[in-house]
Backbone as JSON Lines, residues from 0, in Angstrom:
{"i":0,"aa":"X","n":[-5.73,-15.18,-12.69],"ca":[-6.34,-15.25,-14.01],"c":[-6.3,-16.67,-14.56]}
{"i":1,"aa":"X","n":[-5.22,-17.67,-14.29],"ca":[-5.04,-18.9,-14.58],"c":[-6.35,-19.32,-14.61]}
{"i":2,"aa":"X","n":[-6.64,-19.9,-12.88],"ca":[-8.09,-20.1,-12.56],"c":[-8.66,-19.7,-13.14]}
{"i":3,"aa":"X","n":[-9.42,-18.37,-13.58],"ca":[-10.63,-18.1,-13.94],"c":[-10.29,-18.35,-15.53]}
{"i":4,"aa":"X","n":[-9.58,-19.04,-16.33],"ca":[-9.11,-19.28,-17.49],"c":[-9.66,-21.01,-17.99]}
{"i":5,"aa":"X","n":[-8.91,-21.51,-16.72],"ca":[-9.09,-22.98,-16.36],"c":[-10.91,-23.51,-16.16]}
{"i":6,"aa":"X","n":[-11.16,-22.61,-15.45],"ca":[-12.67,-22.92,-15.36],"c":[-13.38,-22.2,-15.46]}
{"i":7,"aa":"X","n":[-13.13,-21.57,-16.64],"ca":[-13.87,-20.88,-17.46],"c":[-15.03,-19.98,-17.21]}
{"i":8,"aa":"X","n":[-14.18,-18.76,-16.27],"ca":[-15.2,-17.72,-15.35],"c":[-15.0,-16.47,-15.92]}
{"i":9,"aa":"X","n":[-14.16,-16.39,-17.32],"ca":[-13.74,-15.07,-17.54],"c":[-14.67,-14.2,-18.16]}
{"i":10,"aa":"X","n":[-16.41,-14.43,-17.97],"ca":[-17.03,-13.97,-17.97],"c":[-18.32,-13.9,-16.78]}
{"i":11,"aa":"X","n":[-17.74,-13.84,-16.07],"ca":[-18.21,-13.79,-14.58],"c":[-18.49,-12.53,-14.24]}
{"i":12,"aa":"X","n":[-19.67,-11.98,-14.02],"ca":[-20.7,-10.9,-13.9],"c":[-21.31,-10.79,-12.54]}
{"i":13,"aa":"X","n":[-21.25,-11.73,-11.88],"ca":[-22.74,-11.97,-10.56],"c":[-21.74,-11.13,-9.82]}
{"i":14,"aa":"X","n":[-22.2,-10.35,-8.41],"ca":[-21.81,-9.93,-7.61],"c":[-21.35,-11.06,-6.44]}
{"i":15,"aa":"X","n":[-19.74,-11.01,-5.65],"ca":[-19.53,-11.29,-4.92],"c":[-20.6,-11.37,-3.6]}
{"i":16,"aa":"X","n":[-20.65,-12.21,-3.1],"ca":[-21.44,-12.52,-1.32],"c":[-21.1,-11.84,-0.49]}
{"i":17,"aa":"X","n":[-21.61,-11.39,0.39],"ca":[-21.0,-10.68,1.34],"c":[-19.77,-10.89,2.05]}
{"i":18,"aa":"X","n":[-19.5,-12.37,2.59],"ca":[-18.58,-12.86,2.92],"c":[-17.48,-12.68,1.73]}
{"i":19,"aa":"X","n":[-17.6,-13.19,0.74],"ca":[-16.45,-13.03,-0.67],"c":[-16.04,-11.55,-0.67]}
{"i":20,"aa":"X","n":[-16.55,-10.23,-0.64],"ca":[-16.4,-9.03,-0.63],"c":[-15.55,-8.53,0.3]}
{"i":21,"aa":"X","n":[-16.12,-9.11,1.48],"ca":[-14.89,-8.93,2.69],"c":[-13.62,-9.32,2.19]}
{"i":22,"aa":"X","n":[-13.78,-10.71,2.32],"ca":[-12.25,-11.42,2.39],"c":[-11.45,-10.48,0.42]}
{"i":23,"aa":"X","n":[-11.86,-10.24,-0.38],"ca":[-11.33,-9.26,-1.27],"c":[-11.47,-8.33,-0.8]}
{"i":24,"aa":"X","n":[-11.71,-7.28,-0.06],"ca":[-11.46,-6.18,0.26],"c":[-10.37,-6.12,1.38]}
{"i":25,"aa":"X","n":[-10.59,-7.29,2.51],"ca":[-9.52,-7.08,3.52],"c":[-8.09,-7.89,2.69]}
{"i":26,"aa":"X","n":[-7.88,-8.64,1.53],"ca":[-6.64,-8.46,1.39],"c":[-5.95,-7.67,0.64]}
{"i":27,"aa":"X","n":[-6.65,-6.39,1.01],"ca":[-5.61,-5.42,0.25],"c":[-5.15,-4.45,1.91]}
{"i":28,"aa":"X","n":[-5.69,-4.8,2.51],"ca":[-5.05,-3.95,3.86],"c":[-3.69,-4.56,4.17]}
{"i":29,"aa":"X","n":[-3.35,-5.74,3.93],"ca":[-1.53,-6.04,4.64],"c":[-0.68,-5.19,3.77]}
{"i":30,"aa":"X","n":[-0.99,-5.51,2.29],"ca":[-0.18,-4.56,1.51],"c":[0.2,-3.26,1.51]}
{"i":31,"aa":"X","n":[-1.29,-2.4,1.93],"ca":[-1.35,-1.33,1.9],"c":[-0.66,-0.94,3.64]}
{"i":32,"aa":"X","n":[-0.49,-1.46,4.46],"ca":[0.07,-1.43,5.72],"c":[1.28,-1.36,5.61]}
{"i":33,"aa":"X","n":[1.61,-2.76,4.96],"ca":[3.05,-2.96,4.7],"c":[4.14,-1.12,3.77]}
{"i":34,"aa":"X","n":[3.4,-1.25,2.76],"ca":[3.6,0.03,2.01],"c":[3.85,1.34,2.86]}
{"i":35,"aa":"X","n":[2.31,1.59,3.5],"ca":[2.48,2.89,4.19],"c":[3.65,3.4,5.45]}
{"i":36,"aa":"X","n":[3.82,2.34,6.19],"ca":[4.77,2.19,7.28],"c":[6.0,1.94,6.61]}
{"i":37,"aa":"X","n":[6.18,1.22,5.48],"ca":[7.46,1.35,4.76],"c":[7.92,2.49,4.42]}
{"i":38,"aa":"X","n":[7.27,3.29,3.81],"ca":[7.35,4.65,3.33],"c":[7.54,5.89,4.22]}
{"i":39,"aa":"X","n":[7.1,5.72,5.53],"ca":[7.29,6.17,6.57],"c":[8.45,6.03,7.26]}
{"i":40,"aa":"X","n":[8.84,4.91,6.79],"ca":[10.93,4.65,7.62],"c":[10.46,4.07,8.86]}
{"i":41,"aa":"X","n":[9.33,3.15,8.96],"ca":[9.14,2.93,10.46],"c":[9.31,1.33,10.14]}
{"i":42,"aa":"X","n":[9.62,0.76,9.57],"ca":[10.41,-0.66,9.19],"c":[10.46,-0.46,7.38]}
{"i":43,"aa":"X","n":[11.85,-1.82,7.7],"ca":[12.13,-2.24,6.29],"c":[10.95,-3.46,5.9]}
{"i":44,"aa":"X","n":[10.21,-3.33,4.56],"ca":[9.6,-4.82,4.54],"c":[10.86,-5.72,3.74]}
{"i":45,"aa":"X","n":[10.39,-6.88,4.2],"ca":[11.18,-8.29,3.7],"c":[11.17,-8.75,2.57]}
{"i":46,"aa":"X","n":[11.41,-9.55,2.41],"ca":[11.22,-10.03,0.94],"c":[9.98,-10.9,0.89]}
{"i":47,"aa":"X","n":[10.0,-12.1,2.07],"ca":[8.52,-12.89,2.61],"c":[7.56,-11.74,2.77]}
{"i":48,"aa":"X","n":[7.49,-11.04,3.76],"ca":[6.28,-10.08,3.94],"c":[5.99,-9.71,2.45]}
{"i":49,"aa":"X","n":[6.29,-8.99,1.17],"ca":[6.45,-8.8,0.25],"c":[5.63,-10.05,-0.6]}
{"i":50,"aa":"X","n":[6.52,-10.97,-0.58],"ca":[5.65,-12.14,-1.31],"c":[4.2,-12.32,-0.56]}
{"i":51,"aa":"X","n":[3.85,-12.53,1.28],"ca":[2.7,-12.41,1.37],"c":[2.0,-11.7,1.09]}
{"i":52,"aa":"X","n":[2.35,-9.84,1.26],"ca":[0.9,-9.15,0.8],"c":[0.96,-9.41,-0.4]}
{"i":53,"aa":"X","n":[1.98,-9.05,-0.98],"ca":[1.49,-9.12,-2.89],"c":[0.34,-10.54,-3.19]}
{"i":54,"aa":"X","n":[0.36,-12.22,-2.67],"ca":[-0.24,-12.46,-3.06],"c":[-1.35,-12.47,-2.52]}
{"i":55,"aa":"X","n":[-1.86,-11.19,-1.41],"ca":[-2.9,-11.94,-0.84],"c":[-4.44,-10.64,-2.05]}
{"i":56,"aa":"X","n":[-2.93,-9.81,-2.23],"ca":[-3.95,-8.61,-3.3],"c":[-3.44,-9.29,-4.51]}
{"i":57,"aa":"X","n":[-3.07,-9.66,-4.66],"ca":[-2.69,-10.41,-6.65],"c":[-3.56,-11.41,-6.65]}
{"i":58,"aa":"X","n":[-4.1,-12.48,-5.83],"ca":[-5.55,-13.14,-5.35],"c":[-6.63,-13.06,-5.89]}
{"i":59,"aa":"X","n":[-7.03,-11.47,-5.34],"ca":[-8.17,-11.15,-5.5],"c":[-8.19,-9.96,-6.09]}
{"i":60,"aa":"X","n":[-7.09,-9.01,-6.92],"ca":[-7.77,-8.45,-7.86],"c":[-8.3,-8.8,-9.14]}
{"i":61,"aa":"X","n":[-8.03,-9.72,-9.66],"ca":[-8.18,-10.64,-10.73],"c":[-9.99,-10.42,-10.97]}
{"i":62,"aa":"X","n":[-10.46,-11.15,-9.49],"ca":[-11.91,-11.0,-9.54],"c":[-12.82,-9.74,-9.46]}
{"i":63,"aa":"X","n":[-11.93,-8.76,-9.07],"ca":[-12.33,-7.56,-8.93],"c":[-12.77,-6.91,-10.32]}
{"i":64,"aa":"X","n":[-11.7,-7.16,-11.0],"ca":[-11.15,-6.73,-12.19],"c":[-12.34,-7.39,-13.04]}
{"i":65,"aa":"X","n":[-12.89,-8.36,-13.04],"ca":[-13.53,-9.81,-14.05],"c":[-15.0,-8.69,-13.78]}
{"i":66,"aa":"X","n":[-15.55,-9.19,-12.37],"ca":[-16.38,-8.04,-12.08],"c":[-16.73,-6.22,-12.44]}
{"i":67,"aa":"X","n":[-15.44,-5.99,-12.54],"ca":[-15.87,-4.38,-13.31],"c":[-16.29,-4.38,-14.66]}
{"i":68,"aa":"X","n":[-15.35,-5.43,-15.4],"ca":[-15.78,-5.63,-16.72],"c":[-16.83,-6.34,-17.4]}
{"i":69,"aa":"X","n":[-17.81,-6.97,-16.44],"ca":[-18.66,-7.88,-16.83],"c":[-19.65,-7.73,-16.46]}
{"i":70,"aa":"X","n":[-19.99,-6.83,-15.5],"ca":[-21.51,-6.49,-14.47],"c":[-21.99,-5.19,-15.64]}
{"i":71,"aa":"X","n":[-23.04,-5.81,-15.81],"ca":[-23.74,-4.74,-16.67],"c":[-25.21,-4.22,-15.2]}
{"i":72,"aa":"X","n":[-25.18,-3.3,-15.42],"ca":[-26.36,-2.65,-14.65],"c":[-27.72,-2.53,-15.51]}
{"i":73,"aa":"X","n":[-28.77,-3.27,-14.51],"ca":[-30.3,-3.52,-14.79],"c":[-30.03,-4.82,-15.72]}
{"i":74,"aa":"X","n":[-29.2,-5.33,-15.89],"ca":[-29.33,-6.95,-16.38],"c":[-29.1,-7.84,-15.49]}
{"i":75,"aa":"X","n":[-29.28,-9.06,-15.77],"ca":[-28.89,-10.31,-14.99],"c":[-28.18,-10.9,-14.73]}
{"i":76,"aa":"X","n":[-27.14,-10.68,-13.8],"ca":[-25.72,-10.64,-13.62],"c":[-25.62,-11.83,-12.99]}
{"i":77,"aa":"X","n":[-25.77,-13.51,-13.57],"ca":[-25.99,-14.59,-13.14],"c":[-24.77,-15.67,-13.33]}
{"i":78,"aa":"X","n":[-23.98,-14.86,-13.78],"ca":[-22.47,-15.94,-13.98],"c":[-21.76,-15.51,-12.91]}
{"i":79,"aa":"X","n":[-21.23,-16.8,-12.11],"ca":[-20.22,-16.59,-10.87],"c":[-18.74,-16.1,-10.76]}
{"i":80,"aa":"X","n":[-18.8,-15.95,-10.1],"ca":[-16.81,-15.54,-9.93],"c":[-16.44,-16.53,-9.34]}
{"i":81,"aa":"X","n":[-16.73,-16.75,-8.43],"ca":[-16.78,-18.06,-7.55],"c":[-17.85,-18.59,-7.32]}
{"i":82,"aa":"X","n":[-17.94,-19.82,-7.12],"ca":[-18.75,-20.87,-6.83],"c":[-19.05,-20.53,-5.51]}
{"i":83,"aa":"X","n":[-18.46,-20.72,-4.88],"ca":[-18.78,-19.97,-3.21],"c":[-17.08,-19.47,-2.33]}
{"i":84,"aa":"X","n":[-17.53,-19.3,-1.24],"ca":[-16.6,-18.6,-0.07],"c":[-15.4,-19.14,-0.14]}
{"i":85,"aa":"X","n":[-15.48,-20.78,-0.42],"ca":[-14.66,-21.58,-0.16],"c":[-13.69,-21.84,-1.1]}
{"i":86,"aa":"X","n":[-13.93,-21.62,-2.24],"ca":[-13.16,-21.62,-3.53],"c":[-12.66,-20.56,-3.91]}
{"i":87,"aa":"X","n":[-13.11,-19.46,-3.25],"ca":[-12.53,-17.99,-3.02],"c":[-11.32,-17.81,-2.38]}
{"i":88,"aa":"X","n":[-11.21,-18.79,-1.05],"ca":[-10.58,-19.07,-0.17],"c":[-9.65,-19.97,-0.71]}
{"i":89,"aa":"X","n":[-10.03,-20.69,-1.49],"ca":[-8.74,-21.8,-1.81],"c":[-7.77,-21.2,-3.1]}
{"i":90,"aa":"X","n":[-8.12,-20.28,-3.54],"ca":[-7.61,-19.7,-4.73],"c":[-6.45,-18.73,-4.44]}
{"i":91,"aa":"X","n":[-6.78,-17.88,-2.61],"ca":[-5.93,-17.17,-1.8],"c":[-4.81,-18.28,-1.33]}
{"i":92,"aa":"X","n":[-5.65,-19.02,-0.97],"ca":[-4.56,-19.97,-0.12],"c":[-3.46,-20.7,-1.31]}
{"i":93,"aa":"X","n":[-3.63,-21.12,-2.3],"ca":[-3.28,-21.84,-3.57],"c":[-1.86,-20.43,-3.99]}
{"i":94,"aa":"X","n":[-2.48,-18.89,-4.1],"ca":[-1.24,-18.25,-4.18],"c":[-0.63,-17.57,-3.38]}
{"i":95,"aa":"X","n":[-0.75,-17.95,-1.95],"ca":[-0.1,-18.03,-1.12],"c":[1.24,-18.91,-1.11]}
{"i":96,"aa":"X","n":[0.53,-20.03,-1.12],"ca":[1.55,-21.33,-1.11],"c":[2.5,-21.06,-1.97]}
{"i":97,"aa":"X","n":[1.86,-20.68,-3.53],"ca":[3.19,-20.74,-4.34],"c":[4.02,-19.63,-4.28]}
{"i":98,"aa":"X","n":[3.74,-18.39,-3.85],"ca":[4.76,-17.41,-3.63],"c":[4.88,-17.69,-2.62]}
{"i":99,"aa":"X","n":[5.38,-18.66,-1.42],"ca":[6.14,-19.03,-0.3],"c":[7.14,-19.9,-1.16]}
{"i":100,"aa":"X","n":[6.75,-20.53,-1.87],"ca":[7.24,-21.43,-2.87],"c":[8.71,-20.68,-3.58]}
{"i":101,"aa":"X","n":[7.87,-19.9,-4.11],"ca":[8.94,-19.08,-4.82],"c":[9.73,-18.59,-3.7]}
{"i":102,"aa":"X","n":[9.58,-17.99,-2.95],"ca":[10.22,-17.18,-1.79],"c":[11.72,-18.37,-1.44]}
{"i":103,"aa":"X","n":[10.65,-19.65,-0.85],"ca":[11.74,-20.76,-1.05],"c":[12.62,-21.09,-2.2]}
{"i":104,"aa":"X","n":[12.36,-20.5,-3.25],"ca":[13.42,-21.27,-4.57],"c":[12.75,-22.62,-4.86]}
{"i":105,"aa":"X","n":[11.59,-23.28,-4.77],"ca":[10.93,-24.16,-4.72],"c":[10.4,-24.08,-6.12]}
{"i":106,"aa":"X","n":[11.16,-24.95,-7.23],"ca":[10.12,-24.44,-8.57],"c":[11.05,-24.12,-9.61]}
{"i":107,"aa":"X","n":[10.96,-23.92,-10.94],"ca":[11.16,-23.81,-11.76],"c":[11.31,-22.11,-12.05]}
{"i":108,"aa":"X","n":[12.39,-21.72,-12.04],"ca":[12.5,-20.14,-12.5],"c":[11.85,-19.93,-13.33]}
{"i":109,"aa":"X","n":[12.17,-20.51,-14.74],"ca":[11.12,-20.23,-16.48],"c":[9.88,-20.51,-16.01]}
{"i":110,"aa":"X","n":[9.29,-21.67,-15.02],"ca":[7.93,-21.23,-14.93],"c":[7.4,-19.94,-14.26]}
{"i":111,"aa":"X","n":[8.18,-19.64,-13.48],"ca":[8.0,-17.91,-12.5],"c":[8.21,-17.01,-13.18]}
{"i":112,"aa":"X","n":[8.61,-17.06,-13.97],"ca":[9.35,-15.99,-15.1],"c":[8.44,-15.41,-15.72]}
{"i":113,"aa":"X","n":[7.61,-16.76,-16.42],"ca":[6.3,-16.82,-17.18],"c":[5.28,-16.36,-16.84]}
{"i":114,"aa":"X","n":[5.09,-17.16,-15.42],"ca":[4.09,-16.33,-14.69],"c":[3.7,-15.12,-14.08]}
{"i":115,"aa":"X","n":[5.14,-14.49,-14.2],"ca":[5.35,-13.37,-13.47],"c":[5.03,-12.15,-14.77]}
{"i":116,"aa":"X","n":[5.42,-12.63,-15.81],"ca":[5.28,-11.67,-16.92],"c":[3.67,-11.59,-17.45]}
{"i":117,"aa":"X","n":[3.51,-12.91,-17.46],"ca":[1.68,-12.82,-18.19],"c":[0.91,-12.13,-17.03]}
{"i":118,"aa":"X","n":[1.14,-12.66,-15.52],"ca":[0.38,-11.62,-14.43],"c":[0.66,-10.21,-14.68]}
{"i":119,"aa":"X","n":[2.06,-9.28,-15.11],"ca":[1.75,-8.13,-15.29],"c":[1.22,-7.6,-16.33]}
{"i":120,"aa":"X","n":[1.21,-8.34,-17.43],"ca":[0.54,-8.07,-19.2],"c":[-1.13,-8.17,-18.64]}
{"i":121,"aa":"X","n":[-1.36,-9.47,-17.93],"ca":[-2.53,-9.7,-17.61],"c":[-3.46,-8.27,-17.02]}
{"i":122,"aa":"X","n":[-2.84,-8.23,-15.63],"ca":[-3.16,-6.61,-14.69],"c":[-3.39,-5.91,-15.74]}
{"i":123,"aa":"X","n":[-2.4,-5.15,-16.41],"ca":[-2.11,-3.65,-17.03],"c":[-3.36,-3.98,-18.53]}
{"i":124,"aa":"X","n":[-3.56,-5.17,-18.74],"ca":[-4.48,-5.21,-20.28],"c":[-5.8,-5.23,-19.47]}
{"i":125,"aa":"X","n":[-6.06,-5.35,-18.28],"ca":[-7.08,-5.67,-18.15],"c":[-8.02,-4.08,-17.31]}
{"i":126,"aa":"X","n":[-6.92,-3.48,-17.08],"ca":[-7.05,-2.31,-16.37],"c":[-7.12,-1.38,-17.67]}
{"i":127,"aa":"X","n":[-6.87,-1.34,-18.66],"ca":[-6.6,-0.75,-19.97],"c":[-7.9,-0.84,-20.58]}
{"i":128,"aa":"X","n":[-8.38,-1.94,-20.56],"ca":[-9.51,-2.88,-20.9],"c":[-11.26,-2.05,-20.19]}
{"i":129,"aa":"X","n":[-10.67,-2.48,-19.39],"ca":[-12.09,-1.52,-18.45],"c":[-12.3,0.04,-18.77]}
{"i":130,"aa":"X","n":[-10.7,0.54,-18.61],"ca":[-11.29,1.81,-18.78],"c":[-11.32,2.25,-20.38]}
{"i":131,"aa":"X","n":[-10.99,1.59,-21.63],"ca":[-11.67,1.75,-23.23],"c":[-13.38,1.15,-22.82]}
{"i":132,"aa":"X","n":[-13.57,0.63,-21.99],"ca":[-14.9,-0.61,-22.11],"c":[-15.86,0.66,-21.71]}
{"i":133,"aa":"X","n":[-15.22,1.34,-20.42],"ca":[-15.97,2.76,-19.92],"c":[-16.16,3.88,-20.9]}
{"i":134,"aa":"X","n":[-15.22,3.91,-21.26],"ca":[-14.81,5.15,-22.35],"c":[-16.05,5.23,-23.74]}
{"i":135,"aa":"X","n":[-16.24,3.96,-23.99],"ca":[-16.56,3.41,-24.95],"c":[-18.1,3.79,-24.77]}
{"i":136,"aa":"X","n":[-18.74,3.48,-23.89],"ca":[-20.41,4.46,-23.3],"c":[-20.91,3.14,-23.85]}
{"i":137,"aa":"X","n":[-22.2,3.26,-24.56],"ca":[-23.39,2.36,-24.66],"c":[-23.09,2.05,-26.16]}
{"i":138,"aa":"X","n":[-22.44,2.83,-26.82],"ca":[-22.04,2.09,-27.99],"c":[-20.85,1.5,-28.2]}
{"i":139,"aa":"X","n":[-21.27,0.17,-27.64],"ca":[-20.4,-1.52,-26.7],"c":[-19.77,-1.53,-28.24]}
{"i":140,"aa":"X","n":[-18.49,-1.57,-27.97],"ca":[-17.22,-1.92,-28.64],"c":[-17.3,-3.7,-28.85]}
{"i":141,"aa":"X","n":[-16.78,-4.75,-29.94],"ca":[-16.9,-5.81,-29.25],"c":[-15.35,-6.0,-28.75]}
{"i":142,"aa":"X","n":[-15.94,-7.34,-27.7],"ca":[-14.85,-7.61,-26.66],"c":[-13.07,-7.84,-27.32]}
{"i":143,"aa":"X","n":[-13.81,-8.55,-28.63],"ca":[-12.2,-8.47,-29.12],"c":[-11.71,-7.53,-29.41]}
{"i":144,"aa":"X","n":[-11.82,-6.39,-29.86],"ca":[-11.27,-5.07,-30.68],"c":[-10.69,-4.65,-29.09]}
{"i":145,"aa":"X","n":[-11.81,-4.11,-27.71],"ca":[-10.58,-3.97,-26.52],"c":[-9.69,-4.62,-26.18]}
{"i":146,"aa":"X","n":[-10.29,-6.38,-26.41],"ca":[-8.58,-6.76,-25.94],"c":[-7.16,-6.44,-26.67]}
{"i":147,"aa":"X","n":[-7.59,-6.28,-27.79],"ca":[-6.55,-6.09,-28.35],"c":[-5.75,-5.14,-28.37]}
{"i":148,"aa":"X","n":[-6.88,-3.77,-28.29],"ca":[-6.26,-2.57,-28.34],"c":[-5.62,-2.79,-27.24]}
{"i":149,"aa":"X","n":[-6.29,-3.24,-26.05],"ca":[-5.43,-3.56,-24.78],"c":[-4.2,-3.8,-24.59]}
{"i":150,"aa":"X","n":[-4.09,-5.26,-25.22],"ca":[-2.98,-5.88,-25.4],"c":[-1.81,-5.22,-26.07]}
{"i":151,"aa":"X","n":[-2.18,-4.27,-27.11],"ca":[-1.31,-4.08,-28.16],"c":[-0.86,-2.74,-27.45]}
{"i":152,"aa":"X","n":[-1.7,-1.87,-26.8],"ca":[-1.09,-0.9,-25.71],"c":[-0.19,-1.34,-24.72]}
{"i":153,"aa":"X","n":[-0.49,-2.52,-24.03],"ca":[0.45,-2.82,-23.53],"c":[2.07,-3.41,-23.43]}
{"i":154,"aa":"X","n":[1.61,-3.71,-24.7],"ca":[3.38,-4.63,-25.23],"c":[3.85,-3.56,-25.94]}
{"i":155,"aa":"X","n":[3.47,-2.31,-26.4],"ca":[4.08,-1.33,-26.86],"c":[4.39,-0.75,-25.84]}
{"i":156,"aa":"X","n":[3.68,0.12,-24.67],"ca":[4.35,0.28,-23.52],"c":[5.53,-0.73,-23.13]}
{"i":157,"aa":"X","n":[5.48,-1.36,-22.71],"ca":[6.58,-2.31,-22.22],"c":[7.94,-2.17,-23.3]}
{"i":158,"aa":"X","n":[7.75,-2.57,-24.4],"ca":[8.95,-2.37,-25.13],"c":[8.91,-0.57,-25.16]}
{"i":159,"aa":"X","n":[8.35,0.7,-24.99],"ca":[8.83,1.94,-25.54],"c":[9.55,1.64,-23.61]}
{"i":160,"aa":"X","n":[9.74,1.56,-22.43],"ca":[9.77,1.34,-21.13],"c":[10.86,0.63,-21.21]}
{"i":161,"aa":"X","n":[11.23,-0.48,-21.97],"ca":[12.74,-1.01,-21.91],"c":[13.93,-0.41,-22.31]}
{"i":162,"aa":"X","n":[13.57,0.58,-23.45],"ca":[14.63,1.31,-23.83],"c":[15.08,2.17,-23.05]}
């Protein structure tokens, strides 16, 4: 979400390329591998394996996510998610690195801390988000009133969840 914050894609509508679709769809298979065979008792996962799948699906749901909420059907869905394949690719590779990073102790805890908390507020408001945006039918809510309700569902969850 950083990225698409930074350069200003958080209204990014166009449909992924064929190539872009793949590479987001196949990184949710290590995770989901990792998971299923875990659950099965047929290995322990690691803590590295762990940091790799998580970021190779924490990556690319972001764009998934940008995309459900922004593709309107029979309009002109002309704002990018990515620029192309390659910046798709560098955005995987970019949180890769830093959760190896972290894995290493490489870094600033309060910055991981941070990041680790706004990525799950981020996920859960944005998943919250889509489905009021669905809910909501053709008489379009504006964008601020969901985020908020979003938001404000979510930090109430979280604090009724700590107690």
């Amino acid at each position: 979400m950083v990225f698409f914050f930074i350069f200003k894609r958080l209204h990014g509508n166009k449909p992924y390329t064929t190539k872009g679709m793949l590479l987001g769809a196949l990184a949710f298979i290590p995770i989901s591998i990792d998971g299923f065979f875990s659950y099965l008792g047929f290995w322990e996962s690691t803590q590295l394996l762990r940091v790799v799948t998580g970021a190779l699906a924490g990556a690319s749901l972001p764009g998934f996510f940008l995309l459900g909420a922004n593709f309107t059907v029979g309009a002109e869905n002309n704002k990018p998610i990515f620029q192309s394949f390659v910046e798709q690719l560098l955005v995987v590779g970019i949180t890769l690195l830093f959760g190896v990073m972290l894995w290493m102790n490489i870094g600033s805890y309060f910055a991981t801390s941070v990041i680790v908390v706004l990525g799950i507020v981020c996920f859960w408001s944005d998943l919250i988000y889509l489905i009021m945006k669905n809910l909501s039918g053709n008489g379009k809510l504006p964008f601020w009133l969901l985020s908020f309700c979003a938001s404000f569902f979510i930090i109430l969850t979280i604090g009724v969840l700590r107690k």
